[in-house]
Every structure is written in structure tokens, then in C-alpha cells.
C-alpha positions as a Markdown table, in Angstrom:
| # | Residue | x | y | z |
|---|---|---|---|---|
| 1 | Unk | -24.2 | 18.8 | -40.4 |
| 2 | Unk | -23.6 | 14.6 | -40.9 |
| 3 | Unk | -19.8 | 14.5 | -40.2 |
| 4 | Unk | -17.7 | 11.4 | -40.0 |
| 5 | Unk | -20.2 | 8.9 | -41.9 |
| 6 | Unk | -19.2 | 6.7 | -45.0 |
| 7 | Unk | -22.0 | 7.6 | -47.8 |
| 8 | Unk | -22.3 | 5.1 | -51.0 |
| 9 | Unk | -24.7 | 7.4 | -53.4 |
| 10 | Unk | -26.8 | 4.6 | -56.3 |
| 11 | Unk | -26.9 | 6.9 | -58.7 |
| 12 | Unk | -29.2 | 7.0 | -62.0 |
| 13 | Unk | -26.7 | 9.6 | -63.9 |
| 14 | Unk | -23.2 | 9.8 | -64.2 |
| 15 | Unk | -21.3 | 12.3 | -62.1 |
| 16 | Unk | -19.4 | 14.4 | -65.3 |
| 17 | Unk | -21.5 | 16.0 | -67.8 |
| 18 | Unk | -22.6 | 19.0 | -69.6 |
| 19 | Unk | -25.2 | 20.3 | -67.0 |
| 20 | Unk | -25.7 | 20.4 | -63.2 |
| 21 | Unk | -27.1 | 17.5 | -61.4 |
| 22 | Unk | -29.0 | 17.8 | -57.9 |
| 23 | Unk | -27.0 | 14.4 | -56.8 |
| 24 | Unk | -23.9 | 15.8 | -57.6 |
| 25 | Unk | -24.4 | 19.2 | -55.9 |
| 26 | Unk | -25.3 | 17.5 | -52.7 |
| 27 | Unk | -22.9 | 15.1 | -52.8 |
| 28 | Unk | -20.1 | 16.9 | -53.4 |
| 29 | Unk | -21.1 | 19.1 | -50.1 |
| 30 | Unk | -21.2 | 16.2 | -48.4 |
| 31 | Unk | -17.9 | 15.1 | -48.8 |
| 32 | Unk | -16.7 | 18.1 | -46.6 |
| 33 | Unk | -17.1 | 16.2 | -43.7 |
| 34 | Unk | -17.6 | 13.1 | -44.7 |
| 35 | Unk | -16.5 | 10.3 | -47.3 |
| 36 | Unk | -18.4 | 10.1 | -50.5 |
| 37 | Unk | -18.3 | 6.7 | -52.9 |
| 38 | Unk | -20.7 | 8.1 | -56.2 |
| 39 | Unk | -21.4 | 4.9 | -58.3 |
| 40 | Unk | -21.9 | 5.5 | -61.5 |
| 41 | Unk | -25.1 | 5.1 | -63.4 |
| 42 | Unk | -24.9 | 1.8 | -64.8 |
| 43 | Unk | -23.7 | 1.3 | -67.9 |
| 44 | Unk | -24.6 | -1.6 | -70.7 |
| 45 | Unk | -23.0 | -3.0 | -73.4 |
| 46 | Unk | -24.7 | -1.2 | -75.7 |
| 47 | Unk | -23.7 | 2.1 | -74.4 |
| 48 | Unk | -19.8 | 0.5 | -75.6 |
| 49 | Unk | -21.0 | 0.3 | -78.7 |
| 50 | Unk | -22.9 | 3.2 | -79.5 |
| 51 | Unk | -19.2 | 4.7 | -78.1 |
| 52 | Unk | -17.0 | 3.7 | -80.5 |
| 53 | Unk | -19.4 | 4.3 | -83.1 |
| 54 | Unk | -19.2 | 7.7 | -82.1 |
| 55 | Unk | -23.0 | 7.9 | -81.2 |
| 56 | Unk | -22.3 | 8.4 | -77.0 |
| 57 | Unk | -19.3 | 9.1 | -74.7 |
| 58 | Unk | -19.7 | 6.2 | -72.0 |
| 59 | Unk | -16.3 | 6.0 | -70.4 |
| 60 | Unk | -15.1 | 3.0 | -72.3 |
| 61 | Unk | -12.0 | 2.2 | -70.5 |
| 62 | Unk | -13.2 | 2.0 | -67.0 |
| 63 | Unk | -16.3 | -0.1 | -67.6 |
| 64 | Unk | -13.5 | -2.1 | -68.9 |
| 65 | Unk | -11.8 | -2.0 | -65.6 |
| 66 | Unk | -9.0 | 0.2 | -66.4 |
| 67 | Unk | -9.4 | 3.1 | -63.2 |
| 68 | Unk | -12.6 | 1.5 | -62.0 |
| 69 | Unk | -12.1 | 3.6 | -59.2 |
| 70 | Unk | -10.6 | 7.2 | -59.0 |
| 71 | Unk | -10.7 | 9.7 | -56.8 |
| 72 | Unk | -12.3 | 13.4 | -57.8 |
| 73 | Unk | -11.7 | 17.0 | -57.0 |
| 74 | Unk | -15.1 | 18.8 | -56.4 |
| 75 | Unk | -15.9 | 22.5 | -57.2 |
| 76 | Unk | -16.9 | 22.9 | -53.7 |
| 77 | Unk | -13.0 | 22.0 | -52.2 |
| 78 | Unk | -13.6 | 18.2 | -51.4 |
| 79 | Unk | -13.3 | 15.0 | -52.9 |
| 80 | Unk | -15.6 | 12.3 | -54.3 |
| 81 | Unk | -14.8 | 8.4 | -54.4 |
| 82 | Unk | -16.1 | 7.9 | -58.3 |
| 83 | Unk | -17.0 | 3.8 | -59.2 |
| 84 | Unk | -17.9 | 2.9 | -62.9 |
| 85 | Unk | -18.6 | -1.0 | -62.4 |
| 86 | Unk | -18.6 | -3.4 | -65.1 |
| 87 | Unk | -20.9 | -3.1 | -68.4 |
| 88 | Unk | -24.0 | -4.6 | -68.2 |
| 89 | Unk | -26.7 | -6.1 | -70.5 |
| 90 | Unk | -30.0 | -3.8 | -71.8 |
| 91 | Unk | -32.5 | -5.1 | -70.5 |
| 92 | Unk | -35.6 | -2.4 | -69.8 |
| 93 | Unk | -36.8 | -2.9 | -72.9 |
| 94 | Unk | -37.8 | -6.2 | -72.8 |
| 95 | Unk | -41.3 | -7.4 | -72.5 |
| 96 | Unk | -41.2 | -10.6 | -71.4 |
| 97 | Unk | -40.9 | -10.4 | -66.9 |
| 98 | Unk | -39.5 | -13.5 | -66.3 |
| 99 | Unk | -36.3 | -12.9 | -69.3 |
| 100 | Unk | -36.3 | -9.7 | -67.2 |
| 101 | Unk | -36.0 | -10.6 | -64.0 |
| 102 | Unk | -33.7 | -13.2 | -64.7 |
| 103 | Unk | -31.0 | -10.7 | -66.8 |
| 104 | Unk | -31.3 | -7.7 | -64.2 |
| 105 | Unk | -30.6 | -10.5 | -61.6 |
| 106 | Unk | -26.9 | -11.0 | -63.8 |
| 107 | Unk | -26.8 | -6.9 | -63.7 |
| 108 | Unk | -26.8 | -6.5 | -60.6 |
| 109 | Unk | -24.9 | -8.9 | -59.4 |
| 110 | Unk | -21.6 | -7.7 | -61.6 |
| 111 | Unk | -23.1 | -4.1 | -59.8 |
| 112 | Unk | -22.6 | -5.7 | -56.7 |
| 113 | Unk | -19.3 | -7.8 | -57.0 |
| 114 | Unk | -18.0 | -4.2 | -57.8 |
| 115 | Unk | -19.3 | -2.0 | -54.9 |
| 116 | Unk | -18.4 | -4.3 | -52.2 |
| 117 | Unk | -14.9 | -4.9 | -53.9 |
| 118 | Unk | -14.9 | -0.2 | -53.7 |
| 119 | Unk | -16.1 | -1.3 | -50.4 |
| 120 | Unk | -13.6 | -3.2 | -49.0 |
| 121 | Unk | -10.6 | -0.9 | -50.6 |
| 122 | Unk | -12.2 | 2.3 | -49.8 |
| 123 | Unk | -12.9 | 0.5 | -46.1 |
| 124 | Unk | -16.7 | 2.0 | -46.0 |
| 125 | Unk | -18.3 | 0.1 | -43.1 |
| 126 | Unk | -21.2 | 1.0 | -42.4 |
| 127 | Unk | -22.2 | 3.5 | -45.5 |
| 128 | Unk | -25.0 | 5.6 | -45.1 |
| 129 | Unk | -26.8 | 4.7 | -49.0 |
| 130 | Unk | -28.7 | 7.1 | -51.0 |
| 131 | Unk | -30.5 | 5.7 | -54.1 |
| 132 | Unk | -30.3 | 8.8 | -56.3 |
| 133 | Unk | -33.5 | 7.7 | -58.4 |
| 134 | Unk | -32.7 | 4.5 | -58.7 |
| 135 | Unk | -35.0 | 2.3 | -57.5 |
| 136 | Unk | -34.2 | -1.2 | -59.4 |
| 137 | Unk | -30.5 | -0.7 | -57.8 |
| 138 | Unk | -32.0 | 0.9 | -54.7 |
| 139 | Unk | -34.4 | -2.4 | -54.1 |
| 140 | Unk | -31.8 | -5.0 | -55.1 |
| 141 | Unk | -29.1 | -3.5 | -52.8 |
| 142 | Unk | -30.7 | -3.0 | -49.7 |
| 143 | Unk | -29.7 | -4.7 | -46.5 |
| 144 | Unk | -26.9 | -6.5 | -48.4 |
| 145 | Unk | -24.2 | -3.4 | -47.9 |
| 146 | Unk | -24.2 | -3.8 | -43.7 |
| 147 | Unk | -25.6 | -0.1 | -43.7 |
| 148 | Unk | -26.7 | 1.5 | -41.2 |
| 149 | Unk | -29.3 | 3.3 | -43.3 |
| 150 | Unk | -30.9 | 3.2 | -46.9 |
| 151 | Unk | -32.5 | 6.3 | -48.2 |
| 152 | Unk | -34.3 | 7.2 | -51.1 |
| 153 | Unk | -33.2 | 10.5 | -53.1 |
| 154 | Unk | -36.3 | 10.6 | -55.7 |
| 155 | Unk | -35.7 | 14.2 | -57.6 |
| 156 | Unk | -38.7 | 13.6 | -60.0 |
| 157 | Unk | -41.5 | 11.4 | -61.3 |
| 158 | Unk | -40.8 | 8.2 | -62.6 |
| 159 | Unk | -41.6 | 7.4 | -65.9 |
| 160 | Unk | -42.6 | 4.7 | -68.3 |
| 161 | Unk | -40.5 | 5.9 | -71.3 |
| 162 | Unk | -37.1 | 4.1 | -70.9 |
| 163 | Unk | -38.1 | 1.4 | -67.9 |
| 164 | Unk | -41.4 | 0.1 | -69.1 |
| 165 | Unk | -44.2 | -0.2 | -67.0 |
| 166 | Unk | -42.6 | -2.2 | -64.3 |
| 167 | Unk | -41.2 | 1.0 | -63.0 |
| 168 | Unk | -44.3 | 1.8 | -61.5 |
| 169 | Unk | -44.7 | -1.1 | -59.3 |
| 170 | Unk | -40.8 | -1.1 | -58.4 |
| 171 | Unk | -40.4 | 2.1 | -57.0 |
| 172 | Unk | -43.9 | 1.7 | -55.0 |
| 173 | Unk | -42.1 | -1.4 | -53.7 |
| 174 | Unk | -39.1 | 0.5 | -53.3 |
| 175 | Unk | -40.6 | 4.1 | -51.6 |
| 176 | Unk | -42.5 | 1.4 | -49.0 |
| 177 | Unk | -39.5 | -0.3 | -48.0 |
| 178 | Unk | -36.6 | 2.6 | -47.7 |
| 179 | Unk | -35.8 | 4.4 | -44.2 |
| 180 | Unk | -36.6 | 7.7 | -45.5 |
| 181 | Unk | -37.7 | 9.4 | -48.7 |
| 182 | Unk | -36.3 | 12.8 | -49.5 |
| 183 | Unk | -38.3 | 14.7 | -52.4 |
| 184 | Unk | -37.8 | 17.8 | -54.4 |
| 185 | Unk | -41.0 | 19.2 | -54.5 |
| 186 | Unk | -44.2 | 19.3 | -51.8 |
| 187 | Unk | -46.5 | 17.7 | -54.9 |
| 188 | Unk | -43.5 | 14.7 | -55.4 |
| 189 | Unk | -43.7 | 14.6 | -51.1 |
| 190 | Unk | -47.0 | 14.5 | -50.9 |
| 191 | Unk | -47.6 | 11.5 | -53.1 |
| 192 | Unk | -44.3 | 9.8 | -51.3 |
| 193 | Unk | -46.2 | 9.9 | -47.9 |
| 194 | Unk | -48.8 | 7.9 | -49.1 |
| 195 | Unk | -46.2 | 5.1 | -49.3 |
| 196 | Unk | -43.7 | 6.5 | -46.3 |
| 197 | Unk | -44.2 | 8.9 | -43.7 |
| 198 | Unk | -40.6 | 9.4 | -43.5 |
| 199 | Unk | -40.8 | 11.5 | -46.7 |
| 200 | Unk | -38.9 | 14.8 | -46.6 |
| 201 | Unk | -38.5 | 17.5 | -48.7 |
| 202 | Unk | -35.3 | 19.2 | -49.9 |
| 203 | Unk | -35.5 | 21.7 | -52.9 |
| 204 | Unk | -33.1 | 22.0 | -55.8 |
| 205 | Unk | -30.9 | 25.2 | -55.2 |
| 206 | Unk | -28.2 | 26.9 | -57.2 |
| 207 | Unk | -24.7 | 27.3 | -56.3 |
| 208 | Unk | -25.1 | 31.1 | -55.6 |
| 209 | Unk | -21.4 | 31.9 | -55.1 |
| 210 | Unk | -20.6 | 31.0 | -58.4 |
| 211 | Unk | -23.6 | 32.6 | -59.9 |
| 212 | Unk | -23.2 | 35.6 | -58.0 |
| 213 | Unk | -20.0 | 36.5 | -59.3 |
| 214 | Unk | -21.7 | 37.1 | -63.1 |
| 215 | Unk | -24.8 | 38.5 | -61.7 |
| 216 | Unk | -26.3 | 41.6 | -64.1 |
| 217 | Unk | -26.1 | 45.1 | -62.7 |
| 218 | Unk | -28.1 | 46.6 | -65.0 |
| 219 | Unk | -30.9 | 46.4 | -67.5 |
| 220 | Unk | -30.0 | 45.8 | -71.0 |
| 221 | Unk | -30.9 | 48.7 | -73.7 |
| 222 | Unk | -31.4 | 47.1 | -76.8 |
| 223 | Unk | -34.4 | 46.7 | -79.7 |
| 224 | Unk | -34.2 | 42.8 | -79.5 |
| 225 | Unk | -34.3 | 41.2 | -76.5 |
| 226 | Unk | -32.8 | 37.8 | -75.8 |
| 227 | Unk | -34.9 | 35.0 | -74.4 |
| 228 | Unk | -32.7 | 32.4 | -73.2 |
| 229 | Unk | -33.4 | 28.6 | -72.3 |
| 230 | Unk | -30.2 | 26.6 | -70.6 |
| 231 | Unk | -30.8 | 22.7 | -69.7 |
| 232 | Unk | -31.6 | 19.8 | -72.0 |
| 233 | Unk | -34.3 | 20.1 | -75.0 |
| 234 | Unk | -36.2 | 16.9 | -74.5 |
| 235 | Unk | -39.6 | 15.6 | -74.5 |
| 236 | Unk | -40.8 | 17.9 | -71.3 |
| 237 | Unk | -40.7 | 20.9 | -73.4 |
| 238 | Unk | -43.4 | 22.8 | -74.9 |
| 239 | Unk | -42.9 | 23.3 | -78.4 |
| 240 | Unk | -46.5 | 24.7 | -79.4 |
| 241 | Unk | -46.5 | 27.6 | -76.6 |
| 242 | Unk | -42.9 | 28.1 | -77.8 |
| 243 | Unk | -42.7 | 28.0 | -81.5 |
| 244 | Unk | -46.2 | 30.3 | -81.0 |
| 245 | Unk | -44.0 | 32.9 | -78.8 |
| 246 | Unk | -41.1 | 32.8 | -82.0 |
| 247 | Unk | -43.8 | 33.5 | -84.5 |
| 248 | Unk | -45.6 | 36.3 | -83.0 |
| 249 | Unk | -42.8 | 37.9 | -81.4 |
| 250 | Unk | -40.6 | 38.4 | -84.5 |
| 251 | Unk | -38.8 | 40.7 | -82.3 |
| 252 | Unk | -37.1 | 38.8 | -79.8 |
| 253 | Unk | -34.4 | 36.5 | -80.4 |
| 254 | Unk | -34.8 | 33.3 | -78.4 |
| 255 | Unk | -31.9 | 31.2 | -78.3 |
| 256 | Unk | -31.7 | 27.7 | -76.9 |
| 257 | Unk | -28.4 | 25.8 | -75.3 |
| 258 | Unk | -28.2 | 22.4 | -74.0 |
| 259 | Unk | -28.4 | 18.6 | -75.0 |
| 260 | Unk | -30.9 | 18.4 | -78.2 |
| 261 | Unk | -32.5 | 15.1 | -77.1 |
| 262 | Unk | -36.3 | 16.3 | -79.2 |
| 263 | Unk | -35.3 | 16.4 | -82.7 |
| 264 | Unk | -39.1 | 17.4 | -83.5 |
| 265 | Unk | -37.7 | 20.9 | -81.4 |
| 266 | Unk | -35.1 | 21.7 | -83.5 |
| 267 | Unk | -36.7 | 20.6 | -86.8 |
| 268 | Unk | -39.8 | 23.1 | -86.2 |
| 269 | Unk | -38.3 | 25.9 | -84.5 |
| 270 | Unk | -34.1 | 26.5 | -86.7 |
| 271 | Unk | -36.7 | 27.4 | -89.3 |
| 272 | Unk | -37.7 | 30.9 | -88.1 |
| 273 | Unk | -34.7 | 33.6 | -88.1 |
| 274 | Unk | -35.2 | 34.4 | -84.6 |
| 275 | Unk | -34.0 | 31.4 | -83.2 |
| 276 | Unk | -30.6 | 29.9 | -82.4 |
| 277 | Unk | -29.4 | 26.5 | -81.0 |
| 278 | Unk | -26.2 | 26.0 | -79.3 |
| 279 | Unk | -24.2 | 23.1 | -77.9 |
| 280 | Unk | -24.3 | 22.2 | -74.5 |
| 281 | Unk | -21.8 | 24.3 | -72.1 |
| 282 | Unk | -19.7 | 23.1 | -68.9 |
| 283 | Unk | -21.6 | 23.8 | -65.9 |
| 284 | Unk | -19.2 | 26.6 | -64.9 |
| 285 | Unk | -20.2 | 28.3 | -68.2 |
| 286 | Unk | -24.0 | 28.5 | -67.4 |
| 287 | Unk | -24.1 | 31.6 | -65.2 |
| 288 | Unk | -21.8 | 34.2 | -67.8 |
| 289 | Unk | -24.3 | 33.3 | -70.5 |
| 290 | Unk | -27.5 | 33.1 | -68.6 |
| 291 | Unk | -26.9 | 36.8 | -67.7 |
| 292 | Unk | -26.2 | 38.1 | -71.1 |
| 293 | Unk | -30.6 | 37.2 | -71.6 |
| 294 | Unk | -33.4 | 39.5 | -70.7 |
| 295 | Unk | -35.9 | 37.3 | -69.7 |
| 296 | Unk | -35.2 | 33.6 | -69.4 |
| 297 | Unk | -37.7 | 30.7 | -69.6 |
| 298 | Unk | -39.0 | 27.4 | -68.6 |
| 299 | Unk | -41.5 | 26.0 | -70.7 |
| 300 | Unk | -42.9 | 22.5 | -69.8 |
| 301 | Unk | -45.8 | 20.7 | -70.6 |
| 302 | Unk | -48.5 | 20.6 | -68.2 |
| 303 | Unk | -49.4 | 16.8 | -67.5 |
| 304 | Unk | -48.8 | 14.4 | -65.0 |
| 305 | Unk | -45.4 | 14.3 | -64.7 |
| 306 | Unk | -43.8 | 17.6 | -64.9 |
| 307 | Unk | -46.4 | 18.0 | -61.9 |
| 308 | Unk | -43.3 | 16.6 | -60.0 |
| 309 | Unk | -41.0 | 19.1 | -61.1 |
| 310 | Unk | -39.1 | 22.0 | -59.0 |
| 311 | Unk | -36.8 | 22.9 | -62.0 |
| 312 | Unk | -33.3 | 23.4 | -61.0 |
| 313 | Unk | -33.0 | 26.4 | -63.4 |
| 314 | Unk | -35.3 | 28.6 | -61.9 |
| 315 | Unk | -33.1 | 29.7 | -58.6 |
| 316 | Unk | -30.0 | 29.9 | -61.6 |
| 317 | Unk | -31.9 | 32.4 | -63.7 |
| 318 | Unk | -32.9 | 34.4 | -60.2 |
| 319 | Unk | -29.4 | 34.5 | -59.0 |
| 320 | Unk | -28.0 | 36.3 | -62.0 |
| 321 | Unk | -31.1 | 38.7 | -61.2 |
| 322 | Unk | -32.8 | 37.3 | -64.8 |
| 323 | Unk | -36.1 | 37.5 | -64.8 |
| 324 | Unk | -38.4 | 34.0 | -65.7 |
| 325 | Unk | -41.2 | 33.4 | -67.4 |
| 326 | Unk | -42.5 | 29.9 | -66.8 |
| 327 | Unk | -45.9 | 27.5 | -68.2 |
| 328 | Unk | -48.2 | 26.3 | -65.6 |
| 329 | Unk | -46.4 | 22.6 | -65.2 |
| 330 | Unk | -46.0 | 22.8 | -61.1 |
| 331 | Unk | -47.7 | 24.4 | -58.3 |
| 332 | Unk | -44.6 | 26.6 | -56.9 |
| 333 | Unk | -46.3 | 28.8 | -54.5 |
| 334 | Unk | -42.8 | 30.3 | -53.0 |
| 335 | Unk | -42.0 | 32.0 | -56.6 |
| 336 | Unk | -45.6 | 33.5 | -56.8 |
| 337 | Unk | -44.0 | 37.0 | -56.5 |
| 338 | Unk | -40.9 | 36.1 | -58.1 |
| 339 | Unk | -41.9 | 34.5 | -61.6 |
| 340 | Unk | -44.3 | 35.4 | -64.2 |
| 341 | Unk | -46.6 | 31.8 | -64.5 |
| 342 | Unk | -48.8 | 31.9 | -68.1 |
| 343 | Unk | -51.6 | 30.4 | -68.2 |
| 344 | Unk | -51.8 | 30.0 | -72.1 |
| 345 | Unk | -49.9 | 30.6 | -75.2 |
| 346 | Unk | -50.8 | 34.5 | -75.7 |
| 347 | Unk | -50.4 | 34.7 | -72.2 |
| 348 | Unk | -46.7 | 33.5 | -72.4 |
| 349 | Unk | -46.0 | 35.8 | -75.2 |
| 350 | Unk | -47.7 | 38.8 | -72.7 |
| 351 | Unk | -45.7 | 38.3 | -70.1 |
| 352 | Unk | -42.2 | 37.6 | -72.0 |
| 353 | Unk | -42.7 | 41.6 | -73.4 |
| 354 | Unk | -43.8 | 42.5 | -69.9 |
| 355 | Unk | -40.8 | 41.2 | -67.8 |
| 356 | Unk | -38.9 | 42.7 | -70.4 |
| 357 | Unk | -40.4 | 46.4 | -70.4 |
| 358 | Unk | -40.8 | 46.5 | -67.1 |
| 359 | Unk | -37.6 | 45.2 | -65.5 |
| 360 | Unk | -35.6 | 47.5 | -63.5 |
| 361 | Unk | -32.3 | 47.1 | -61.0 |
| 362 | Unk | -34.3 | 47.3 | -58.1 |
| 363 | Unk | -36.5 | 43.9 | -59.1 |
| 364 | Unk | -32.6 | 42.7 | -60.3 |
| 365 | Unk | -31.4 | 42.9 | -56.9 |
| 366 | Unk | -34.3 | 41.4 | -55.4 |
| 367 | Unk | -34.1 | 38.5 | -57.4 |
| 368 | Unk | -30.2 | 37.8 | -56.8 |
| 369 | Unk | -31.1 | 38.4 | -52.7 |
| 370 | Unk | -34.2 | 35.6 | -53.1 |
| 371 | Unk | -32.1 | 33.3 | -54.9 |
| 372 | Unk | -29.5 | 33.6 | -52.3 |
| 373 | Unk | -31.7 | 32.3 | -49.4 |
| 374 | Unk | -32.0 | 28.9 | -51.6 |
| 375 | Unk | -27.9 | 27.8 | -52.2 |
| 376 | Unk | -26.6 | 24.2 | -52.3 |
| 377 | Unk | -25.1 | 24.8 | -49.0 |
| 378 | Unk | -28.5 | 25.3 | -47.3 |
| 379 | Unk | -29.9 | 22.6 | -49.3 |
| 380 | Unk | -27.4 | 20.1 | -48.2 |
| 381 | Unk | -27.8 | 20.9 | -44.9 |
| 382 | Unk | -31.0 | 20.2 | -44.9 |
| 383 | Unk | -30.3 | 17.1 | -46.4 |
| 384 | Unk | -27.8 | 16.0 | -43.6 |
| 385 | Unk | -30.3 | 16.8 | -41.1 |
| 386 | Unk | -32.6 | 14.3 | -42.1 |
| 387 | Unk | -30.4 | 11.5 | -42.8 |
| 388 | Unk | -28.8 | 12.0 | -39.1 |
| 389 | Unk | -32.8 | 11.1 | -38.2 |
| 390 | Unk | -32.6 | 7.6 | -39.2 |
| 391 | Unk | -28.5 | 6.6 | -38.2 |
């Protein structure tokens, strides 16, 4: 395990929140033995103002300086260095490169002024930097923080949505140029050697103590079973194969919790009697109420992109012994006896009734021991392994 090293982690997400973040799992684990600095996703001015209009919750008051800097208890026993630095401008969705370039230049440069300011009061010399998916940071940053190495944490596909095109081209740039590339999935780390052969792969696990402790014992008896779906309801979800599943299984009660970012998701499916949507929970909520559900799901699209994808939910639902029923989106061989995988919309519907007539405590148990084999704590020591490659 890396022990004694000063770690800056780029990040792309903020380190609070309503659901669990691969970043934040590993970093957390790493500050047991060594000192963590998280910088915040990058906040704009908009972001302000979509605050106190009551439209976000960007933390206001330190992106306007106040507590810039604070220190954070983890829910692993250690504590996290947390930096929000100054607001910057949006600027992704501009067209024009050259306005661009020359804006981003201003962004990261306040992003900058602010880190090595962390830098200097924290005393970090020579960080180890991870760029948690965050290649536009990630490339502007590099070799201007004295490090003594720069990796590249890329936990899923980039996409074209909220950066534009120029994504593309930035994080080839970017995956070229870092020390190491650490995936979360053997189809993400296959197309990352093409640009590095120092690409790695570290899966997403689950924090299996705390998921343990509400693990089922037994199998449900009740006429209407409860399909359950925990994470946020965005554009990767598959609302045709799902919304087919409602209709023809009047029977089963699906119910939905998490951030509603697909409006088109709610508006089609709060019309049918069998479905419920909830609020997102705190991540120590997830594993009481993803054990209350017979089968749980995870229904993506299957295209390009969710190609990249190791869910993070799928060890969660194991290690309360829940059985999963899952689309086609990702080639994960090592659940091939674990998971039921559809291969189309009756199909799904099949296998949601089978996994739930067929369950017993003996497939329960083998779940909750599979799961236990993949914990954060194995996963981040896996991760420490490879960075201590390239110090």
C-alpha cells in the first residue's frame, strides 16, 4: 500500500453528494496512509446563479472564498484536504475554438492560483496527481505542480453532450501524454492502450462492510415483488425495455430512487400504477433499501458508450445478496454466473419473474460471498500498487 505520498486528486465531481463516487471511495482509502488534497469539480458562475435561484446547490460561500479549504472526516476513519477554488466562466458550450481557448485559459488559471496557494499551506511537495476524468484540468496542469507523477483516473467514456466535440481530441491528447492510465473496465482499457501502454485496470467495488451489515437472510414471501433501481435516472437508461417490463408485468412494483436528470423517464413511466419515484438518498441509506427489493436492475442502453461501463451498482445489489437483472450494455464476463444479462425486451421481463421465482438463501449467500471478494479496500490497493509503479 502507497504510504507517506502527498496526493492532489483533479476531480470532475464534487466530493459530497447524494450517491457514491468511485473517486471518492478510493480516495478516501487512500488517505489512511497518506495525505489527500480533493479539488473540487470546477465550478462556474452560472452554477451561483442557478444557486440562489434555487435551481442547484453549488456551495456558494466557498467559491466565494469563505472556507476554501477544509478539512473532512471520511467514512472509512481518515481525513480528506477538500479545495473549492474560485467560480469560473462556462465556457463548453461555445463553438467558436479560439473564444474557447482563450476563456478556459482564464479558468484555469484562477484553478491554478488556488491549488498551488492549497499547495503551499497544506505543504504538498511533490503530489502524486490523479486526474479523476478530467482531462481539460488534467492537460493544463501537468508538469506545472513539481509532481513526481500525473496519472489519469478515466472511470468511463467521454462524451460529447456537455464538452462539445473537443473532448474527443483532448482526452486523446491527454491519455497520450499521462504516466499511467487506470480504467474501470477491460473494454475502457483496451481502447486506453492504443494511446498508453501504461493503462491499468481497477474495477468499481462496493463498500462491503457497510453493505454487509443490511444484507437479506431470507427470501421475501409476497404476491408483488419489488424491482428496485438506486443511482441517477439520466440519459443512459433504457426507458423502452423498462416502461415494456411495467406494462406487461402489472404485477411487480418497480420503484426508482435517485437524481431524476431524464424528465422524458418520469413523464412516461409515474403514469402506470406500478411505479414509484423517490428522492435521492445519502449514500449510507442505499444498502437498508436496496435489500428491502427482490430483484434489482440495471437497465442501460446498448451503444457506444455505455460499452465503457462497469456499473458501480452491480457489486452493491450482490452484497445485500439481491439478485440483478441487467441489458446487454457491457461485456462483463466475471458476472456471467452471477447476473441474469437480457438480450431483448421480453427477455428482460423473463428473467425479472425468473430471478424472482427461483431465488433461494443458498444463491443469497453466494451472492453476498462474490461481492465480498470485490470491496473498496481491495480495489484501492490495487490502485496504490500501480501508482507506486511510476514514483
Amino acid at each position: 500500500m502507497l504510504k507517506g505520498e502527498n496526493i492532489i486528486c483533479i476531480a470532475n465531481t464534487s466530493w459530497f453528494g447524494n450517491y457514491a463516487k468511485s473517486t471518492v471511495q478510493i480516495m478516501e482509502r487512500l488517505a489512511r496512509h497518506n495525505n489527500v488534497l480533493f479539488v473540487e469539480y470546477h465550478y462556474t458562475i452560472k452554477d451561483i446563479i442557478a444557486t440562489w435561484r434555487g435551481k442547484q446547490n453549488a456551495p456558494v460561500k466557498r467559491l466565494l472564498g469563505i472556507k476554501s479549504l477544509v478539512e473532512v472526516d471520511t467514512n472509512v476513519g481518515s481525513k480528506v484536504f477538500n479545495l473549492v477554488p474560485p467560480a469560473g466562466l462556462p465556457v463548453y458550450f461555445l463553438k467558436n475554438e479560439k473564444i474557447f481557448n482563450f476563456l478556459f485559459h482564464f479558468n484555469s488559471y484562477i484553478y491554478k492560483k488556488a491549488l498551488q496557494k492549497a499547495i503551499r499551506k497544506l505543504n504538498f511537495q511533490q503530489p502524486v496527481i490523479i486526474t479523476a476524468y478530467n482531462p481539460f484540468y488534467g492537460l493544463s496542469l501537468q508538469n506545472k505542480l513539481s509532481e513526481k507523477t500525473f496519472i489519469y483516473y478515466c472511470y468511463d467514456g467521454v462524451e460529447s453532450v456537455f464538452f462539445g466535440k473537443r473532448i474527443f481530441k483532448v482526452e486523446e491528447i491527454f491519455s497520450k501524454c499521462a504516466d499511467a492510465i487506470i480504467t474501470t473496465s477491460d473494454f475502457l482499457n483496451n481502447e486506453k492502450l492504443k494511446l498508453n501502454p501504461n493503462s491499468f485496470v481497477v474495477k468499481n467495488g462496493v463498500d462491503f462492510p457497510l453493505f454487509s451489515k443490511y444484507a437479506k437472510t431470507e427470501i421475501y414471501t409476497r404476491n408483488r415483488k419489488r424491482v428496485g433501481f438506486i443511482g441517477s435516472l439520466d440519459s443512459r437508461f433504457d426507458i423502452e425495455t423498462v416502461e415494456y417490463a411495467v406494462r406487461k408485468l402489472g404485477h411487480f412494483d418497480f420503484e426508482f430512487t435517485g437524481d431524476m436528470r431524464n424528465e422524458t423517464m418520469r413523464n412516461r413511466l409515474s403514469t402506470y400504477p406500478n411505479v414509484l419515484f423517490f428522492d435521492p438518498v445519502k449514500p449510507n441509506a442505499v444498502p437498508e433499501l436496496l435489500a428491502k427489493y427482490d430483484v434489482g436492475i440495471i437497465p442501460y442502453i446498448v451503444n457506444e458508450v455505455n460499452k465503457n461501463i462497469y456499473p458501480l451498482k452491480i457489486n452493491e445489489y450482490l452484497a445485500v445478496g439481491v439478485p440483478v437483472v441487467m441489458t446487454p450494455f457491457a461485456n462483463l464476463p466475471e458476472f456471467v454466473n452471477m447476473v441474469s444479462v437480457s438480450i431483448d425486451k421480453d427477455d428482460f421481463c423473463t428473467k425479472l419473474v425468473f430471478e424472482t421465482e427461483t431465488d433461494t438463501t443458498k444463491k443469497l449467500s453466494e451472492r453476498i460471498l462474490f461481492a465480498s471478494d470485490n470491496s473498496w479496500d481491495a480495489r484501492a490497493e490495487s490502485f496504490s500498487q500501480i501508482i507506486e509503479k511510476f514514483i
